[in-house]
N, C-alpha and C positions, 0 to 999 in steps of 0.2 A: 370571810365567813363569820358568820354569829358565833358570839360567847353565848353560853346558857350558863344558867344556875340552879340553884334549888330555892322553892318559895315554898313554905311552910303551909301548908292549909290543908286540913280534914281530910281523909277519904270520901264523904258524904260529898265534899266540896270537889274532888279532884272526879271522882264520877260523874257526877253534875256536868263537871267543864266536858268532860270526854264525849259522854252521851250528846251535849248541845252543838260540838263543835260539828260530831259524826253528821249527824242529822244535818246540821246546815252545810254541812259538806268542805269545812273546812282542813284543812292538808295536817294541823298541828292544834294543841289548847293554845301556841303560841298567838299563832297568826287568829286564832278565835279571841284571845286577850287581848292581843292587839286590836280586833274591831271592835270587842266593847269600850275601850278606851279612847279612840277617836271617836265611838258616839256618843261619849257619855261627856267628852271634852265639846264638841259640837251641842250640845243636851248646853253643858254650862253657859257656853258663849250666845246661845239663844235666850236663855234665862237673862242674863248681864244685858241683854240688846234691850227685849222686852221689858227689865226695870225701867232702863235707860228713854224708853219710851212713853212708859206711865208718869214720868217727870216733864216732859215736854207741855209748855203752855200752848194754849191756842194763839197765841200770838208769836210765838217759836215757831210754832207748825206751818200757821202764811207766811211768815218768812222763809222758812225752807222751800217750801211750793213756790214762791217767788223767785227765788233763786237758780230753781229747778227750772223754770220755768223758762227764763233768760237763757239758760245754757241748752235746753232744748231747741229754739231759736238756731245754734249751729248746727240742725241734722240738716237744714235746708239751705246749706250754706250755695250752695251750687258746686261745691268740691268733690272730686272723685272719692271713692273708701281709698283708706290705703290698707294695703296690705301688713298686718301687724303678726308676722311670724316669728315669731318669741320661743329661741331651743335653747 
């Protein structure tokens, strides 16, 4: 079972969380803080990809494509799928 605590933040603010959470139909402000959180972490890690992209030379890029490209080559390998059930 979950610990809780107490987080410090406004009335204006803890309304807000209630009103947003009801409406989107969430069970708790937990579980509604918790999805702003993984989207807002998801939000960061697309920003980080996206710089990460803007840095890329165009001779980085055909290389990538190249490489990509190669490894494409095994979808036609003649080999059956296999079954990759991962619990």
């Amino acid at each position: 079972m979950a610990t809780f605590t107490t987080v410090k933040v406004s009335t204006e603010t803890r309304d807000r969380l209630n009103q947003r959470a009801d409406r989107l139909g969430f069970a708790s402000i937990d579980a509604f803080v918790n999805e702003l959180m993984d989207s807002n972490e998801r939000a960061e890690k697309i920003a980080e990809f996206r710089a990460v992209m803007a840095r890329v030379t165009p001779e980085e890029w055909a290389d990538y494509l190249t490489e990509v490209s190669t490894m494409d080559a095994t979808l036609t390998d003649g080999l059956e799928d296999e079954d990759w059930d991962i619990e």
